[in-house]
N, C-alpha and C positions, 0 to 999 in steps of 0.2 A: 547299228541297226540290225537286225534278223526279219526273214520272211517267215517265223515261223506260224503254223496257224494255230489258231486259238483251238480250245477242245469245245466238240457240245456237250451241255450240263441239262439236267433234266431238272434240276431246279435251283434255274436261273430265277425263276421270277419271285422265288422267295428266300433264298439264301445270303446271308449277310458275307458270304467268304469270298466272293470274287466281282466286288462291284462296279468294275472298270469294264470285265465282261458284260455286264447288264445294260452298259450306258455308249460301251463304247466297242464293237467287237474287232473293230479293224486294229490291229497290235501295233503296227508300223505309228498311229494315230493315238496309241495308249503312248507310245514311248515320247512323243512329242508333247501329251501331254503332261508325263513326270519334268522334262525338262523344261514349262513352262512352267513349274512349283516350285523348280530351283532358282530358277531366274527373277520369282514374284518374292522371293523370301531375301535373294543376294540384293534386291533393288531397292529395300526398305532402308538400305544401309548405303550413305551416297561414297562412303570410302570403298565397296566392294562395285560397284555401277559399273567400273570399266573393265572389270575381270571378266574374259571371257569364260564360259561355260562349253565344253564339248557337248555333244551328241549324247541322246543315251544307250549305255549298251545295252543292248537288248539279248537275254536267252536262247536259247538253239528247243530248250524243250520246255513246252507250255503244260504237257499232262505229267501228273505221278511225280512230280518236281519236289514238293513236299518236307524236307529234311525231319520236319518235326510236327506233330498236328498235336492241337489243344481243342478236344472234344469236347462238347459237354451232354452229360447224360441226364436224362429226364423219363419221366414213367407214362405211357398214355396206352389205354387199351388192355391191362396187364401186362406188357412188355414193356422193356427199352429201348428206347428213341435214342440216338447218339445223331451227334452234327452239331451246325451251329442255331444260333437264334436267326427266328423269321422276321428281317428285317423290313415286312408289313405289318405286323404284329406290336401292338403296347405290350403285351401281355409275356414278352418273352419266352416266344414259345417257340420249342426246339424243332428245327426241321430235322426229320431222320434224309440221310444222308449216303444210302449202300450205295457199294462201286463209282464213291465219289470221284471224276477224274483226275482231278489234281494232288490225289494222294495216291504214292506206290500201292502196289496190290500186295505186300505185306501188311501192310498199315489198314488197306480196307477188309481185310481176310480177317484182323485180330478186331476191329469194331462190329464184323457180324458174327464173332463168337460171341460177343457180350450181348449182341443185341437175343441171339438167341439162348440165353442164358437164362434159368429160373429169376423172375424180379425179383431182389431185397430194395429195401426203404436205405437212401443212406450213401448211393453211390453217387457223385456229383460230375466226377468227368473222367477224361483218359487224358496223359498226357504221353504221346507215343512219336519213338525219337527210332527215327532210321538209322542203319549203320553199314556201310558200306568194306567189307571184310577186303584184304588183297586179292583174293582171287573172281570178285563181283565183276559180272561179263560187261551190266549198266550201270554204278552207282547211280547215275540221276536218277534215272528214271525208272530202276526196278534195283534199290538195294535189296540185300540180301541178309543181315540182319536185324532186332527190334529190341527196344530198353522199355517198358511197358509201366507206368504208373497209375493205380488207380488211386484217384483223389476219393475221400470218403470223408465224413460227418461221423467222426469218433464219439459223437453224442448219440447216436444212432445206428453206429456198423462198427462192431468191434474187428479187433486183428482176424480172430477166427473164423468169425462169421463171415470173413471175406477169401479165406484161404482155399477154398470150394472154386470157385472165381480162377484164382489165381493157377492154381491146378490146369484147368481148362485153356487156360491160355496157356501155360509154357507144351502144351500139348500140340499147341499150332507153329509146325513147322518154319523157323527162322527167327522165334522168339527164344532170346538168352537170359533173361531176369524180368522179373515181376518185382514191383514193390509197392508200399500203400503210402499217400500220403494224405496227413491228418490236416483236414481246413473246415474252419466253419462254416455255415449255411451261407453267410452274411458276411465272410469275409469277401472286400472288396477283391482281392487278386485272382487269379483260377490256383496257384497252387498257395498250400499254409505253409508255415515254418518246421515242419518235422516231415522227416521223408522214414518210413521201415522198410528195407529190405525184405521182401517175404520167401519169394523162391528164384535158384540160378544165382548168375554170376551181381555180383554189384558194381564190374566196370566190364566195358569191352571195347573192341579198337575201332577206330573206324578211322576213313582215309578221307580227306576232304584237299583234292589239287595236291600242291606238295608236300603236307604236313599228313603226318600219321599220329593219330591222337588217342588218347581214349579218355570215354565218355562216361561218365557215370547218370544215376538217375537227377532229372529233373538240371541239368547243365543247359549251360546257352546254346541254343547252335540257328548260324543263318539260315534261311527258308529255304533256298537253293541253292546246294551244291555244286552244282556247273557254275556258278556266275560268284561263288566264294573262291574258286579257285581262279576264277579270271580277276576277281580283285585282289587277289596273294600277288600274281603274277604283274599286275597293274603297280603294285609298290615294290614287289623286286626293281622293277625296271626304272620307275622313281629314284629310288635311293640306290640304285649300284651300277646304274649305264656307264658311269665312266671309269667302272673298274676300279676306284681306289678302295683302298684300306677300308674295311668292312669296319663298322665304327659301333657304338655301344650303343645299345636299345634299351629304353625305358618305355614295356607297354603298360599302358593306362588301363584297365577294364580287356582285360586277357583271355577270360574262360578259359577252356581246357586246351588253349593254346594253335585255334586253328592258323593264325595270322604268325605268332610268336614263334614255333614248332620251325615254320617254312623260315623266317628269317634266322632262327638258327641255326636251320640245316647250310643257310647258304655263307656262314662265316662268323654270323653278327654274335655277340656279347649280349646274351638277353635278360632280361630282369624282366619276369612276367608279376603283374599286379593282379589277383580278382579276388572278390572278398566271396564269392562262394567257395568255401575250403572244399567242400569235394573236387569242384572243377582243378585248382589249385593243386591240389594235390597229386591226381590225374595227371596234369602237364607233365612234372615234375619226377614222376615217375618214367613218363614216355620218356624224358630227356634222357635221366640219368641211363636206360636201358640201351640207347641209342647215342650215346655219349657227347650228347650235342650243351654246347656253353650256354645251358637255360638256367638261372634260378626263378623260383616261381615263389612270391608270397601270398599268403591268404590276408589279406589286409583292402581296406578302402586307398580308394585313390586321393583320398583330403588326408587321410594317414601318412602314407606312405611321401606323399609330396612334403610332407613337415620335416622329415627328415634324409630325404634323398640327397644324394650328393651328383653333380652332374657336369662332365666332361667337357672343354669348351666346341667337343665334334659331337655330341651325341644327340640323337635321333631319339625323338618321343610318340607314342604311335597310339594316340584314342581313338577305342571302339566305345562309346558310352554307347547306354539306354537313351530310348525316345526322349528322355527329357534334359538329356545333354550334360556337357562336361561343368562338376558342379562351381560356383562361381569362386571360391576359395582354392580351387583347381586351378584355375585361369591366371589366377590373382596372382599365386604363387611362380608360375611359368612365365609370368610377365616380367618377374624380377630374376627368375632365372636366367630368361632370354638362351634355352638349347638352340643348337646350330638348327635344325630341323625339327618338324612340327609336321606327323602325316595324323591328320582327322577321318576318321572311316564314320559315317554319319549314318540316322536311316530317318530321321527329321530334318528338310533343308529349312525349317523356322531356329531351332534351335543352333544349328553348323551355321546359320550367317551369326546370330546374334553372338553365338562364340569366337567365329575367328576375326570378327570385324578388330576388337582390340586389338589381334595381334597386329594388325594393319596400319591401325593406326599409331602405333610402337615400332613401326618399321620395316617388319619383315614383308616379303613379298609371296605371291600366289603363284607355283611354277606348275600346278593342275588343279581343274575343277574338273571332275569329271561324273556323272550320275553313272548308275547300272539299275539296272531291271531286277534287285533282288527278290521282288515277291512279285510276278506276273499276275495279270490281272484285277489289281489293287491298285489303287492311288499313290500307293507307299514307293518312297524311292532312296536308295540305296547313292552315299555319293561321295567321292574322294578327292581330299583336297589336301594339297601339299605347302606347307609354308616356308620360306629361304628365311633366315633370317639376314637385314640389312643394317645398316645405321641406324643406331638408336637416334628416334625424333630431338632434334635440336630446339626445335620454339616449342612456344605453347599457345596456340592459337584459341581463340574460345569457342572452342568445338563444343557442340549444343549436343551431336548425335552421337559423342561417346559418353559410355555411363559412369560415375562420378568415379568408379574404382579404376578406372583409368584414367582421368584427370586428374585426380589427388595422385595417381602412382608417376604420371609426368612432372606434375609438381615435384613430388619428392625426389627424383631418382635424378633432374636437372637443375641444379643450381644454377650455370648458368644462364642459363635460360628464365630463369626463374628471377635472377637477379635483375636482366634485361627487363624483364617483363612482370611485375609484380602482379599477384592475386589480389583483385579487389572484392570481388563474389564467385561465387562457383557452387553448384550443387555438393554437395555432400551428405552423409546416412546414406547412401545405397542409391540418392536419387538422381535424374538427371536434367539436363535445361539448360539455362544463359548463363554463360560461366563471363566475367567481366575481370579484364585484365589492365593495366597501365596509369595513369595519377589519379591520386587520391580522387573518391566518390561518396555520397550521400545517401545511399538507397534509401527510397520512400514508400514505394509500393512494389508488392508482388503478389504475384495470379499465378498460380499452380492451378496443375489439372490434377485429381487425386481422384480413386478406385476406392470405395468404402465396401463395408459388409453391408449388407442389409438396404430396402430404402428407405430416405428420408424423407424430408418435408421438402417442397417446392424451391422452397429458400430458408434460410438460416443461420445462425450467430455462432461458432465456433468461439469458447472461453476457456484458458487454462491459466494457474494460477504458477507463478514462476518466481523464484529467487531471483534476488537483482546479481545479476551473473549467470544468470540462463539456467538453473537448475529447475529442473519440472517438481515441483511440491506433489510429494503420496504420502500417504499413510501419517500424515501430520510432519514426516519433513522440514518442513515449512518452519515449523516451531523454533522459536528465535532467531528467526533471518527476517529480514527486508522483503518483501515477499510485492510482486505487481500481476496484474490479468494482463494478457495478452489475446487480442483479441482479432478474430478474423470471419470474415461473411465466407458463405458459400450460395452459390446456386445449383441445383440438377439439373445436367444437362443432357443425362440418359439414364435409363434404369435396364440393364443386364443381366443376365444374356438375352435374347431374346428366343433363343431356340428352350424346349419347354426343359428341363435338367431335373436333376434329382434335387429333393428339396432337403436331404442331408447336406447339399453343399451350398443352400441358395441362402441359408437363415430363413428367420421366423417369417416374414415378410413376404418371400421368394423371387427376390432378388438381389444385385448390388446395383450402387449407385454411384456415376459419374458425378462428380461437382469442379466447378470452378471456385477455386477458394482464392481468397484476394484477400491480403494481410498487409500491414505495417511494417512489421517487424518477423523473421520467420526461424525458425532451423528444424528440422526435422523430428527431433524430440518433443518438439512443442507440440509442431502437427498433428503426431499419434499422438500425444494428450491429448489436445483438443476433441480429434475423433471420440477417441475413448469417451470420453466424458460425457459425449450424446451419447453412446450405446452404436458406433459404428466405428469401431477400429478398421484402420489401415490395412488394403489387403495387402501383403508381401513384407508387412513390420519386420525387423530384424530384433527388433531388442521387446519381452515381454514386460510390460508395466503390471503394477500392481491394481489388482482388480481387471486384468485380461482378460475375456472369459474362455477365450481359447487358443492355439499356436494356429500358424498362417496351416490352412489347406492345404496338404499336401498334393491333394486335388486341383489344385492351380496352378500348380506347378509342372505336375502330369501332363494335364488338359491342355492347357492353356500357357505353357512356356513362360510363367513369371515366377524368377528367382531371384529379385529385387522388392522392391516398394514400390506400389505402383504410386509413383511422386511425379509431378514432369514440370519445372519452371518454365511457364509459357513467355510469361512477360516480367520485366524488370523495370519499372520506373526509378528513376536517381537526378540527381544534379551532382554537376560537376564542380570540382573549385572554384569556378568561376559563377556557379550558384544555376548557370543555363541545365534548363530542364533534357532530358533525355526519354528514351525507351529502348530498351534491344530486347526483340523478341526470337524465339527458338520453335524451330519445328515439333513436331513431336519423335520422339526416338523412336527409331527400327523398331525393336524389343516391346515397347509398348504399342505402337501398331500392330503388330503380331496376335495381341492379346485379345485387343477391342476387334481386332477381324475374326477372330476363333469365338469371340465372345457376341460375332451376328453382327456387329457395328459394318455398317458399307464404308469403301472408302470415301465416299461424297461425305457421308456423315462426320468421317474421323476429320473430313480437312474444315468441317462447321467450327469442331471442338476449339482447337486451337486457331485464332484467326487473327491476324494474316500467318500464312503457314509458308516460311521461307526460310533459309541461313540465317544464323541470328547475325543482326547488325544492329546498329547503333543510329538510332535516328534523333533529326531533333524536332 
């Protein structure tokens, strides 16, 4: 907890940058409420229900906190506007933003140079990263030096014609390097893919808690400094209270080595991962100068995990993006099974639907703990420790884990497997009524499925299939045995309901929920099916011929699906005995997550699938 008080903002009532301020200004009462977001996202997942959650920590300093601001500039009046967008505004209109309190007064100093700067056409934003030197009397809250990037529209603002600019700014006292970075008008991200160096240094050091680092332009770095080095100090204390043998580190998503730096310094064996090679490179140089046991590669973490080799003591330590550790990530760790598993999260949608596998593979939770990394935001920062334990011996027909971990219990248990034979179970990425033990007939299934686009009321899903399950394209088909397959659907919702860009809604502007009830089913059929109205599958894994385009990356961002969205609600079968059955399946964590981000209430989500309980076997 902290009693610290919030700052006053002069434009609270239209700024999109601190909306917890706007709604909520009692802090004590913000922090309660991140810790009710961790709690609403662990509880969608009934293996994670009994894992307590601590308190969240809360900050000491609410103003000038800032580590890094992502401005954007806009022209109004003949001058520059810098701040963010006016979140009463359609119109995306930039609120200017001087002597904003939550950013250092170096950082405000260098946005009212530009604001007082001759206008050119062409500048899009700032992206301005603090830097805290050794001899800084505040790092938090008044560093002391600045990495300064202007983002710019190279269709429009050449190198040169920004070099005037850039002058101007290394003029302003605490600023070390200037550089340009080239992004489209219309590119989705705030920064593009090319960064130039224009004037100064291109890296410099800065200190964050234990680790001394340096940074170059356009690098990761958390929001607040005080509360980075309280969660350094939150996993020293995790992995090395009882003093043994400091053991080998595999970090997952590294940057320039805030988290990795400190566990080297304190013994550990580190292997830092991040596929921004400047960041990477940076680490890598601090080590080697500070002669601490770091290598650092410039690689992905779905790379690097294909061929990692890993110790039966070693310690794996992810800091992913908002959109979490990728599922081929997961996948891979599942089978490795390291001794330790520390998740540093800033999504708890994402950090439940991740660690729930490993949970249910055995290991255990020895901290959940939230921090206050970005005060007065919604956003919450959270750490979670996993033990590894006994690998699961049964295989129970667990509805709420996703099929890549059903098939991996399968596979990795023979016994168990032999005890308990598979008689259905989701599979392709999806999830549902998995059905285990003497032979079975299935007759019917109802899946809940996510399409593009909407559709009709109701309708006839037909794909035309090789006898042996092959999907027939591009005439395929041609000299085989070839049958339709055929399955109904109904809509049962059309989403999002909140209004979205219509880049990502289709032609239509929206997608559509259906109940599809079929015969005969697998996964590949399904996306054919779709396909074949013109509503392919959101979260497909495998592209068909005639797809008109790869899943949204935007979905994944947004809205946390890195599956299909598939869900086996109900399973009709008879048994050897010919006696009819049903076992029906909740709906899973992960796609609750989706349909709630995507405006669905929960009253609604429990309509979809109904009766909405543990899957069991009824007669």
């Amino acid at each position: 907890m902290s009693d610290s008080k919030t700052p006053d903002c002069p434009y609270l009532s239209r700024c999109s940058g601190c909306p917890a301020l706007a709604t909520t200004p009692d802090y004590a009462e913000q922090l309660a409420h991140k810790r009710r977001r961790v709690l609403a996202a662990r509880d969608r997942f009934p293996v994670l229900q009994a894992i307590p959650v601590a308190a969240t920590v809360g900050a000491a300093a609410l103003a000038g906190f800032r580590t890094r601001a992502k401005l954007t500039v806009a022209i109004a009046d003949g001058r520059y506007t810098v701040g963010l967008f006016d979140r009463t505004s359609e119109a995306r209109r930039v609120v200017d933003t001087p002597n904003c309190p939550v950013l250092p007064p170096l950082t405000n100093r260098v946005a009212d140079a530009v604001r007082a700067f001759p206008v050119q056409a062409g500048l899009l934003g700032l992206d301005l990263r603090s830097l805290a030197s050794a001899t800084c009397a505040d790092p938090v809250s008044d560093p002391d030096g600045l990495l300064v990037t202007l983002v710019i529209d190279p269709d429009v603002l050449v190198r040169d014609a920004v070099l005037p600019l850039a002058e101007a700014l290394m003029a302003v006292p605490g600023v070390l390097g200037v550089a340009a970075n080239l992004r489209a008008t219309d590119h989705p991200q705030f920064l593009g893919g090319r960064t130039i160096p224009l004037l100064g240094v291109t890296n410099a050091e800065d200190r964050v808690g234990l680790a001394k680092q340096r940074v170059t332009f356009g690098a990761f770095a958390q929001a607040h400094r005080g509360q980075a080095a309280r969660i350094q100090r939150a996993l020293l204390d995790a992995l090395y209270t009882d003093r043994a043998p400091k053991r080998a580190v595999h970090e997952l998503f590294g940057g320039s080595g805030a988290i990795g730096l400190a566990l080297a310094a304190a013994g550990s064996r580190v292997t830092l991962v991040e596929v921004f090679a400047p960041a990477a490179q940076e680490a890598q140089r601090e080590a080697d100068a500070r002669k601490l046991p770091l290598r650092a590669i410039a690689t992905s973490a779905e790379e690097y995990i294909e061929s990692a080799e890993f110790g039966a003591n070693d310690v794996v330590v992810m800091n992913p993006p908002r959109r979490g550790v990728p599922r081929t990530v997961r996948d891979a760790l599942l089978v490795e099974r390291p001794a330790t598993l520390v998740y540093v999260s800033c999504d708890p949608d994402t950090l439940a639907r991740d660690v729930a596998p490993f949970v249910e593979a055995g290991y255990t939770i020895s901290e959940f703990s939230p921090f206050d990394q970005i005060p007065l935001t919604d956003e919450v920062e959270t750490i979670v420790v996993l033990e590894r334990g006994a690998e699961t011996q049964e295989l129970p027909p667990s509805a709420e884990a996703s099929s890549a971990i059903v098939s991996r219990l399968i596979g990795s248990h023979s016994r168990a497997a032999s005890k308990l034979p598979r008689r259905f179970a989701p599979d392709g990425g999806t999830s549902g009524v998995a059905l285990y033990g003497p032979p079975l007939t299935v007759e019917e299934v109802t899946a809940l499925v996510l399409v593009r686009g909407v559709t009709h009321g109701k309708g006839k899903l037909v794909a035309r299939v090789a006898v042996g399950g092959h999907t027939a394209r591009n005439g395929g088909g041609k000299g085989r045995e070839m049958r339709e397959v055929h399955a109904q659907y109904t809509r049962v919702a059309v989403l999002p309901k909140a209004k979205e860009s219509s880049k990502y809604l289709g032609k239509k502007g929206g997608h559509s929920l259906l109940l599809v009830t079929t015969a005969g089913w697998t996964p590949k059929q399904l996306f054919a099916q779709a396909l074949a109205i013109g509503h392919p599958v959101i979260g497909r894994p495998v592209r068909l011929e005639g797809d008109p385009e790869a899943t949204d990356r935007h979905f994944e961002e947004r809205y946390t699906l890195d599956r299909p969205f598939v869900h086996l609600a109900r399973v009709a079968y008879r048994d050897a005995d010919g006696q009819s059955h049903t076992a029906t399946a909740p709906l899973a964590g992960d796609l609750t997550t989706v349909l709630l981000r995507l405006g669905a209430t929960t009253e609604e989500i429990d309509t979809f699938v109904s009766p909405r309980r543990d899957p069991t076997t009824e007669s």
